[in-house]
VEXPADO-344147 format. One record per atom (N, C-alpha, C): residue in one letter; x, y, z. Coordinates in steps of 0.2 Angstrom, whole numbers, padded with zeros to 4 digits, always signed. Each point is the difference from the previous one (the first is absolute). Example, Ala and Ser with C-alpha at 12.3 -4.5 7.8 and 13.67 -1.06 7.14 Angstrom:
# residues 2
A+0066-0028+0039A-0004+0006+0000A+0004+0006+0000S-0002+0005-0004S+0004+0006+0001S-0004+0005+0003
//
This chain:
# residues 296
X+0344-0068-0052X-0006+0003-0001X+0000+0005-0006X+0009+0003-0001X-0002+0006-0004X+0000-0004-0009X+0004-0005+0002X-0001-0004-0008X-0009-0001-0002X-0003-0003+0004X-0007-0002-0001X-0002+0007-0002X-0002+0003+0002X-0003+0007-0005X+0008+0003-0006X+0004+0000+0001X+0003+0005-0007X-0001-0007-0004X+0003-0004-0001X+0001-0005-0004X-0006+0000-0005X-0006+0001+0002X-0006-0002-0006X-0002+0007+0000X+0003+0005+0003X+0001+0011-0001X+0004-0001-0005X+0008-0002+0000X+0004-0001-0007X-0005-0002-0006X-0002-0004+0001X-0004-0006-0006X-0002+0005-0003X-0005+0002+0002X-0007+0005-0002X+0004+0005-0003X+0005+0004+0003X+0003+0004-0004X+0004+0000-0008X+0002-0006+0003X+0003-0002-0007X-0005-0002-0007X-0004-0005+0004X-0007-0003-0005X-0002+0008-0004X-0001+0006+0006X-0003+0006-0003X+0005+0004-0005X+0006-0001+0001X+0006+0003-0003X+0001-0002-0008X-0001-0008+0001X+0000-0003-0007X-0007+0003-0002X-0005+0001+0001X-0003-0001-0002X-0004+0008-0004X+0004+0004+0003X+0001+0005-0003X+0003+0003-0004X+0006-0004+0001X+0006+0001-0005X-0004-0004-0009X-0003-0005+0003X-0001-0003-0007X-0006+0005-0003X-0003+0002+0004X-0005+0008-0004X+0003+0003-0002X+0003+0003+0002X+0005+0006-0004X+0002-0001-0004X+0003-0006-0001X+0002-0001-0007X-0006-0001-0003X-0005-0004+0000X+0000-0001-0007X-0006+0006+0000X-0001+0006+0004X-0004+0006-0002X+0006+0006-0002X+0005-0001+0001X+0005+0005-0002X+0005-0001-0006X+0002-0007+0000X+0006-0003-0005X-0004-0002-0007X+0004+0003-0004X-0004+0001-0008X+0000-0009-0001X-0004-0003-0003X-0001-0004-0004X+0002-0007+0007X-0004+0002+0004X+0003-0005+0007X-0006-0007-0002X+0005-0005+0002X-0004-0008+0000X-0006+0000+0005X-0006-0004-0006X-0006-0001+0006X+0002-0003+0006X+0003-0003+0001X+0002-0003+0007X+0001+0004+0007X+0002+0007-0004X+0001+0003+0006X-0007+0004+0004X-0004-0001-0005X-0009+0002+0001X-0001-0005+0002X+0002-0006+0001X-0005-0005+0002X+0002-0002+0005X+0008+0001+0001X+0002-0001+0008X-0004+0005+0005X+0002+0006-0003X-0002+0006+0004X-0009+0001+0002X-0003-0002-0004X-0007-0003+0001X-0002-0005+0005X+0004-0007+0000X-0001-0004+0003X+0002+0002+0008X+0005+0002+0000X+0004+0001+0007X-0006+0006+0003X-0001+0005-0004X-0006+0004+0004X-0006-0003+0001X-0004-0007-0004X-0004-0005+0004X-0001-0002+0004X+0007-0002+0001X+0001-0008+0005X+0000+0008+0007X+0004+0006+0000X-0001+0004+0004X-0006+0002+0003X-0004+0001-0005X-0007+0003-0001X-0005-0006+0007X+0000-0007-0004X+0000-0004+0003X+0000-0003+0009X+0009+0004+0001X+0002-0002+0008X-0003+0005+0002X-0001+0006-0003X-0003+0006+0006X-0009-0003+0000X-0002-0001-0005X-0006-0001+0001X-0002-0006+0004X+0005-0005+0001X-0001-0006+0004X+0003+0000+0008X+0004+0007+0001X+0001+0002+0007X-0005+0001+0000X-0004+0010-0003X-0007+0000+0003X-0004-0004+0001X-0002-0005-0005X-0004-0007+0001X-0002-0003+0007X+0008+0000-0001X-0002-0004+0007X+0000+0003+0007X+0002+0006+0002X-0002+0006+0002X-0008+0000+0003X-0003+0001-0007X-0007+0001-0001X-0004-0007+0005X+0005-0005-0006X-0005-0005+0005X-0001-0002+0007X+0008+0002+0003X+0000-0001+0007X-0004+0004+0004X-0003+0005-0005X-0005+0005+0004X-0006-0004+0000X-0001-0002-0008X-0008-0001+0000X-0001-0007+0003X+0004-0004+0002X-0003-0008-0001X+0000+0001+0008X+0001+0002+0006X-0004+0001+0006X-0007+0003-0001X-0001+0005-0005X-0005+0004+0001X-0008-0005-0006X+0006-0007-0002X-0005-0005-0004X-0002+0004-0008X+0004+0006+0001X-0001+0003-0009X+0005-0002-0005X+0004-0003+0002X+0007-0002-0006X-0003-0006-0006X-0005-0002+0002X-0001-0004-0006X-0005+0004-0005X-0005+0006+0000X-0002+0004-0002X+0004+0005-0004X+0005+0002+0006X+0004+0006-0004X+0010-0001+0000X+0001-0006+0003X+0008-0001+0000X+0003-0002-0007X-0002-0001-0006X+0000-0002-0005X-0002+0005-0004X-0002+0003+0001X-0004+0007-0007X+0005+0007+0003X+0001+0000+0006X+0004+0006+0002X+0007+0000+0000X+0001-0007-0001X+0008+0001-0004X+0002-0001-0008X-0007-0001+0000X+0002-0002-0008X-0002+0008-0003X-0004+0003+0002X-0001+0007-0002X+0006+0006+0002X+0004-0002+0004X+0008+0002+0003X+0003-0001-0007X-0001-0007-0002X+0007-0002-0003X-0003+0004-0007X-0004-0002-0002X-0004+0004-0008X+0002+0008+0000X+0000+0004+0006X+0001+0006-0001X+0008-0001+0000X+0005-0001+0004X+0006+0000-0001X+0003-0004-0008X-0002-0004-0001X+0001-0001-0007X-0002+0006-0005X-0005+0000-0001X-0002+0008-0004X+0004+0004+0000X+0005+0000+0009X+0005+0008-0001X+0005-0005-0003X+0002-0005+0002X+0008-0003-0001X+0001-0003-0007X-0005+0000-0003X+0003-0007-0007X-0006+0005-0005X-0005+0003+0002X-0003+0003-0005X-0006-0007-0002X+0000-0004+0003X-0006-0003-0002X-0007-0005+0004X-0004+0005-0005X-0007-0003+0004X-0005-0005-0002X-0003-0004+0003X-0007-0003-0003X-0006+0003+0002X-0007-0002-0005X-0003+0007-0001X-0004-0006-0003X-0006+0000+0007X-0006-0005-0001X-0005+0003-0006X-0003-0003-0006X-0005+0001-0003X-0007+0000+0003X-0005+0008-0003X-0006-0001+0002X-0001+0000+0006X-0005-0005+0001X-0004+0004+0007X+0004-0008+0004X+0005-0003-0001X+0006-0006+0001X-0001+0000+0010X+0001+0007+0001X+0000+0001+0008X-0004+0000+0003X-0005+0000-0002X-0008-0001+0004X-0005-0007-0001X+0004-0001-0006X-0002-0010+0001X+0006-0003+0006X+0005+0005-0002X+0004-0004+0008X-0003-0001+0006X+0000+0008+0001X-0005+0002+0007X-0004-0005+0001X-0004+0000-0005X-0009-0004+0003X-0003-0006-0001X+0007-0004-0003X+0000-0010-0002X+0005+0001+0006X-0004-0003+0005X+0002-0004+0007X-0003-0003+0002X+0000-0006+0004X+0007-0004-0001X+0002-0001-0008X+0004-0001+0001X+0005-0003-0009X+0006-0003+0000X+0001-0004-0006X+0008+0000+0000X+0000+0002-0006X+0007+0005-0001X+0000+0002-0005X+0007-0002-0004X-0002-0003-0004X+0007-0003-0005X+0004+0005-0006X+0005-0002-0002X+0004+0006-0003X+0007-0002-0004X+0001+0001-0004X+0006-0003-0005X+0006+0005+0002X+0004-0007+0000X+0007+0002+0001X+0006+0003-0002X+0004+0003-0003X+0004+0003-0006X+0006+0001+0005X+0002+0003+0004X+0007+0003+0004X-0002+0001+0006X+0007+0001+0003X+0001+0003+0008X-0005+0007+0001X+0000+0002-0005X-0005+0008-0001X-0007-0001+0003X-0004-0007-0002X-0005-0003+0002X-0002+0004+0006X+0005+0001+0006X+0000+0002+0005X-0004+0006+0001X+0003+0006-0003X-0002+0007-0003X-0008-0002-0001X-0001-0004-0004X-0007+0001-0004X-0003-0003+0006X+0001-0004+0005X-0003-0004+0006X-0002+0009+0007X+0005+0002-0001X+0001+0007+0003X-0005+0005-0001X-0002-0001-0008X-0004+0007-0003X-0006-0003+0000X-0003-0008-0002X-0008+0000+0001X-0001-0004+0007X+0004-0001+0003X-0005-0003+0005X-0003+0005+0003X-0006-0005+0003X-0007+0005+0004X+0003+0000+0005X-0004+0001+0005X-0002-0001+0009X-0001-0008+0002X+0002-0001+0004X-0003-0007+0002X+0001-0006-0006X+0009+0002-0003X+0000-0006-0003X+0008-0001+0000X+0002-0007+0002X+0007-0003+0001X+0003-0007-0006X+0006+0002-0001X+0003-0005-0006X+0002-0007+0004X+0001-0003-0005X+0003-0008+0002X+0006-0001-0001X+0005-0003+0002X+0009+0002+0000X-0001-0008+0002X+0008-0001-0003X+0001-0007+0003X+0005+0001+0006X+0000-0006+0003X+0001+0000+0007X+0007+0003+0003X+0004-0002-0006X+0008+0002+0001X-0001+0007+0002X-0003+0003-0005X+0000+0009+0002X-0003+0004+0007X-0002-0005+0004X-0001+0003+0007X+0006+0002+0004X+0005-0006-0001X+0008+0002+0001X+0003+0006-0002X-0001+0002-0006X+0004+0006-0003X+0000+0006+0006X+0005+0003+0002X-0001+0007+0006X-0002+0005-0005X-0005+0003+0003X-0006+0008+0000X-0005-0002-0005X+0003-0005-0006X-0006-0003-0004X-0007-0005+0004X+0007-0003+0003X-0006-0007+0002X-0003+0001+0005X+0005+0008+0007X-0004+0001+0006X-0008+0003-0004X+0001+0005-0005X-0004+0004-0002X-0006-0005-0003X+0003-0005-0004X-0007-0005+0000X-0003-0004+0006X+0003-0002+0005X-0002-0002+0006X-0005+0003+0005X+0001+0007-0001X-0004+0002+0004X-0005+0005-0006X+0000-0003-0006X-0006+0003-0004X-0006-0002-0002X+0001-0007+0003X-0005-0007-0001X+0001-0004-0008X+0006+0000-0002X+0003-0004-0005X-0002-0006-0001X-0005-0004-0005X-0001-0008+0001X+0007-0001-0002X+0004-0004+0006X+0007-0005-0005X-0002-0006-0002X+0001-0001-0005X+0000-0007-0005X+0007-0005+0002X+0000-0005+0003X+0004-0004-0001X+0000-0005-0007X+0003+0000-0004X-0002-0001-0009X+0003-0007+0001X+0004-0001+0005X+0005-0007-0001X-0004-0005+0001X-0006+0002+0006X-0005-0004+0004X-0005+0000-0003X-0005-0004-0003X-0007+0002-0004X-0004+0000+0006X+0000-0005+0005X-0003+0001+0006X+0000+0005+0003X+0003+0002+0001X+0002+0008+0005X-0002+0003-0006X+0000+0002-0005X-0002+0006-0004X-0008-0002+0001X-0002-0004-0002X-0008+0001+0003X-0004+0000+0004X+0004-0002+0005X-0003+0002+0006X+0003+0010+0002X+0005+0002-0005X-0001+0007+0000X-0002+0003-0002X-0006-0004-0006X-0004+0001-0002X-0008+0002+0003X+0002-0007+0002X-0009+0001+0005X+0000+0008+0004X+0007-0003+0004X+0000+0007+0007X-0003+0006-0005X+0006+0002-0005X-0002+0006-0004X-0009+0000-0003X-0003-0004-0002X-0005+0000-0003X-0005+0001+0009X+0000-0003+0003X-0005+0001+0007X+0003+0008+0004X+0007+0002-0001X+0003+0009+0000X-0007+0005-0006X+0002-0003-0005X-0003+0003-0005X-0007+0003+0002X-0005-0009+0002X-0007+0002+0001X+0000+0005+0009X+0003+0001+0003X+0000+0002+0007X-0001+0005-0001X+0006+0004-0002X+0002+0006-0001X+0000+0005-0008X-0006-0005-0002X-0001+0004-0008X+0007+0001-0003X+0007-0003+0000X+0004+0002-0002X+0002-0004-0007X+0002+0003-0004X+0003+0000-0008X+0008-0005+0002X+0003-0003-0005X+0005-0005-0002X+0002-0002-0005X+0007+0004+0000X+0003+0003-0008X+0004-0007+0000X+0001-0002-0006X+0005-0005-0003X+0000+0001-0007X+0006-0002-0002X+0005+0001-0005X-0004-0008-0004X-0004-0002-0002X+0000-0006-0004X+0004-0004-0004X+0005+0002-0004X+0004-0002-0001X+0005-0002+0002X+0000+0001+0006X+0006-0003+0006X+0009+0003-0001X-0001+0002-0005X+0006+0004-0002X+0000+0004-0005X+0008+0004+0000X-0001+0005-0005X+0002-0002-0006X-0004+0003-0006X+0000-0003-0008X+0005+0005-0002X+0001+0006+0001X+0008+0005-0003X-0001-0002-0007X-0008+0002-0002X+0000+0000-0007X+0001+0005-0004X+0001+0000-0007X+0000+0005-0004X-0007+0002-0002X-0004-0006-0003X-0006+0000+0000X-0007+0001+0003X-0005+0002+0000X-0005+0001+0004X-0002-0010-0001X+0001-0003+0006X-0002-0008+0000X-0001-0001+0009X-0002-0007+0000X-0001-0002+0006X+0003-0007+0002X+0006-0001+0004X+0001-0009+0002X-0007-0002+0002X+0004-0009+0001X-0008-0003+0003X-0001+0002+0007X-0005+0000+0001X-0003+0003+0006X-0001-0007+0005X+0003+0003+0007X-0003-0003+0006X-0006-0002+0005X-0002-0005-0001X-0006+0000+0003X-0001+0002+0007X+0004+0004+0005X-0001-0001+0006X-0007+0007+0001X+0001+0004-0004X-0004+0007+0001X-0007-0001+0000X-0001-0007-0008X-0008-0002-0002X-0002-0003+0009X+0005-0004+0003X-0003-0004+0004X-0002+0003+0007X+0003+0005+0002X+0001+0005+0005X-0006+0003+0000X-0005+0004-0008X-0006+0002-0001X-0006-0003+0001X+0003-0008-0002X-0006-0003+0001X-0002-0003+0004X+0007-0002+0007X-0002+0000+0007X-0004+0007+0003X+0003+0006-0002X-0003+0005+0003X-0006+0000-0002X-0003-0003-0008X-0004+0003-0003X-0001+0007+0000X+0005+0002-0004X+0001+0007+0000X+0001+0002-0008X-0002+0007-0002X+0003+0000-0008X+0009-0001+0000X+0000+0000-0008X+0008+0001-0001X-0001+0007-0005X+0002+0004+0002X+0002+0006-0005X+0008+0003-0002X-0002-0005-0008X+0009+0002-0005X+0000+0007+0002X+0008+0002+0001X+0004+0005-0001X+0004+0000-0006X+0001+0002-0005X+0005+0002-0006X+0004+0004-0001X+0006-0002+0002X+0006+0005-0003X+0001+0001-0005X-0001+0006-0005X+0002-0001-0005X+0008-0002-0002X+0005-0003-0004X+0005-0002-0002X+0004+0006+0000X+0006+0001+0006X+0002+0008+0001X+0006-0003-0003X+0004-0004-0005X+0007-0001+0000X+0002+0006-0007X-0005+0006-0002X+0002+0004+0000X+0005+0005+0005X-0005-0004+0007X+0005+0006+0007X+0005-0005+0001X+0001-0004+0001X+0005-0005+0004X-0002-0006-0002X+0007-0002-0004X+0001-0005-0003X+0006-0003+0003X-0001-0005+0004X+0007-0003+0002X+0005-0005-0001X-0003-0003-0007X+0005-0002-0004X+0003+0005-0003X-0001+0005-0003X+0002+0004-0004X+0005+0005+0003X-0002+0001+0008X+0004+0005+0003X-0003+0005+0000X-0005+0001-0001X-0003+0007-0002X-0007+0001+0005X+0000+0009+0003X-0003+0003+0005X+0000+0004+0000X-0008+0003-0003X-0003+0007+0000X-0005+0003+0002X+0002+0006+0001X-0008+0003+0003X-0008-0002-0005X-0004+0001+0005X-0005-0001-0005X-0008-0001+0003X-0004+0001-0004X-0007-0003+0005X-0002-0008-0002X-0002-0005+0003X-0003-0005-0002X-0007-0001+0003X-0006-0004-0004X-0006+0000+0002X-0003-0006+0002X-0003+0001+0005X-0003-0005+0003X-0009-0002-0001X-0001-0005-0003X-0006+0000-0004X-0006-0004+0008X-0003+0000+0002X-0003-0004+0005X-0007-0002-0003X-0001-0007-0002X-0004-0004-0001X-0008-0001+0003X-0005+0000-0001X-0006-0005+0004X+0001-0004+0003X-0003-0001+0005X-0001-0006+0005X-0001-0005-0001X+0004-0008-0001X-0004-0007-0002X-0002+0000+0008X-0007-0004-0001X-0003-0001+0005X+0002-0007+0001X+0002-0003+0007X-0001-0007+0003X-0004-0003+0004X-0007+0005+0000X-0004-0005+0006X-0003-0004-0004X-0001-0006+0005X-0001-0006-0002X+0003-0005-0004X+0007+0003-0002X+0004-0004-0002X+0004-0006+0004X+0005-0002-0003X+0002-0007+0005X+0006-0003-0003X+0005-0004+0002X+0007+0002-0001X+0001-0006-0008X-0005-0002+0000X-0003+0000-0009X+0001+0003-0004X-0003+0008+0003X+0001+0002-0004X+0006+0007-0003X+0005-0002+0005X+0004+0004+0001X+0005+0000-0009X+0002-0004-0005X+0001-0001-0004X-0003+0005-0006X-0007+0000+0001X-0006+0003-0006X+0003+0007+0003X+0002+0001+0008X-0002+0008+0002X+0007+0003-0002X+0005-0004-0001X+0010+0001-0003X-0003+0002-0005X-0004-0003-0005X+0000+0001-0006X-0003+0006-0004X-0003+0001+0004X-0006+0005-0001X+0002+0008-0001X+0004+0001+0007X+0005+0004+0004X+0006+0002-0004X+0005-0006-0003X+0005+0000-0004X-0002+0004-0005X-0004-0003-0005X-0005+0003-0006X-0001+0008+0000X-0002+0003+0004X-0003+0005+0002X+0008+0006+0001X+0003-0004+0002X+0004+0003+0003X+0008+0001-0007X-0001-0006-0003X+0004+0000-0007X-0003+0005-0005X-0007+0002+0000X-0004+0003-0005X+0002+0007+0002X-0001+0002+0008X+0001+0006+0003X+0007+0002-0003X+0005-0004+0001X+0010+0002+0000X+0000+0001-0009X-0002-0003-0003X-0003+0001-0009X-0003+0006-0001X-0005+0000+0002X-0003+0009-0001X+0004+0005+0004X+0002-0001+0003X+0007+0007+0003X+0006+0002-0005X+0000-0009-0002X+0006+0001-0005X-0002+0005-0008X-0006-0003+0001X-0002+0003-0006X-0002+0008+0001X-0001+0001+0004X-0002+0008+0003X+0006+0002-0001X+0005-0002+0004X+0008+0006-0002X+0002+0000-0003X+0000-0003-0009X+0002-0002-0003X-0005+0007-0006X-0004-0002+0001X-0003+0006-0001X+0000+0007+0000X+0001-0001+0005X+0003+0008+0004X+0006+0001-0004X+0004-0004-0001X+0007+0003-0002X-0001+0001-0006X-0004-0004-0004X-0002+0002-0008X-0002+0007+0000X-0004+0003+0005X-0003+0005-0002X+0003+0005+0004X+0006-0001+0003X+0005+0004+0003X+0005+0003-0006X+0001-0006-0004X+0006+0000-0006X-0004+0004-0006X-0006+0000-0002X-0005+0004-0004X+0000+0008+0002X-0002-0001+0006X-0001+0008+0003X+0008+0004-0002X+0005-0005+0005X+0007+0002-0003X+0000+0005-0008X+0000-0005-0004X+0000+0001-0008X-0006+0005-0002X-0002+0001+0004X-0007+0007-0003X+0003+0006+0003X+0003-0001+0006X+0004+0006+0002X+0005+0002-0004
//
């Protein structure tokens, strides 16, 4: 009995001991390799993370007898993890304009979103509304505190091996959707692109079709391209703010799985244009950061 609790008391210890030790250095040690910034960033993530997926699932075992976990089991830990990352790694997403109140008040939705890193996460944490849950493939149900904490948050799982079973969890999620007014975040391009550039892989149909079962909007989310903050080819991991652009709503009433194709396209477009004008925006900013500089 005393192994099962110290053994993963050890772990933690250690995990936090590394994990600190690689901070110190590279905030103390003259002329220290980025790597010990990006380890030491990473490991306070993935910690940020476990605390925030304890709470999680904490949260939901309270709210899913009281029938509120699919409303608020998913926005309350992701608001957890957004503030602990702000203290532990120095870095936030920071939705544009009035981005939070087209959240709020496009319901039902599925709201689609471009993939770039693990980081995703964080940015999943800082705009999700109330009354809206992601889609995870089916393996991560298994993971411990992650997977209890999606289980009981109302996570669509996608079995991606099975086309059948992904659409039929599609339908469920799309007839969840119209029931309960609730929103349905997915990653469109089905993976992460760990690009250097502001771009987009090919996009997944399953989000167009999930809409046009509910008949509900699709409203794009855009990350700006943060591989200024985290770069994982490169090893490199810094504080910083990144922006989250949030799009119009394409409408799908009356559409039909015909026209799910025009609806990828439309969305894609919209969405490629958005990540180009962010890029163009920072690019900007820095010209006229390096100007001011030189006037001073």
């Amino acid at each position: 009995m005393y192994a099962i609790f110290a053994y993963p008391l050890y772990g933690l210890l250690a995990y936090i001991g590394i994990m600190l030790t690689a901070l110190v250095g590279y905030t103390f040690v003259p002329s220290a390799p980025l790597i010990l910034g990006f380890i030491a960033r990473s490991m306070s993530a993935y910690l940020a993370l476990l605390i925030a997926s304890a709470y999680g699932t904490i949260a939901g075992a309270v709210l899913k007898p009281l029938g509120l976990h699919y409303k608020y089991g998913q926005w309350t830990a992701g608001r957890a993890f957004k503030y602990l990352c702000k203290i532990m790694i120095g870095v936030e997403f920071v939705i544009e304009g009035d981005g939070k109140e087209l959240l709020e008040n496009t319901r039902p939705a599925v709201l689609v979103g471009n993939h770039q890193t693990e980081l995703d996460l964080l940015m999943l944490g800082s705009m999700f509304p109330t009354g809206c849950s992601i889609t995870a493939k089916k393996s991560l149900a298994r993971t411990p505190v992650l997977g209890w904490f999606m289980l009981l948050s109302g996570t669509v799982f996608i079995d991606r091996a099975d086309r059948s079973q992904a659409m039929k969890a599609f339908e469920t999620a799309a007839k969840v959707m119209k029931e309960k007014k609730q929103c349905v975040f997915m990653f469109t391009e089905g993976t992460r692109s760990y690009s250097d550039e502001p771009m987009l892989l090919p996009f997944k149909k399953g989000a167009f079709h999930m809409a046009v079962q509910g008949q509900v909007p699709i409203v794009p989310v855009v990350t700006e391209n943060y591989s200024y903050v985290l770069n994982v080819k490169k090893k490199r991991f810094n504080a910083g703010k990144v922006r989250i652009r949030v799009l119009p709503p394409i409408l799908t009433k009356g559409k039909t799985a015909a026209d799910v194709d025009a609806l990828l396209q439309e969305t894609r477009e919209a969405m490629l244009k958005a990540l180009h004008e962010m890029a163009q925006d920072s690019q900007s900013m820095k010209e006229s950061n390096v100007l001011s500089k030189k006037n001073t």
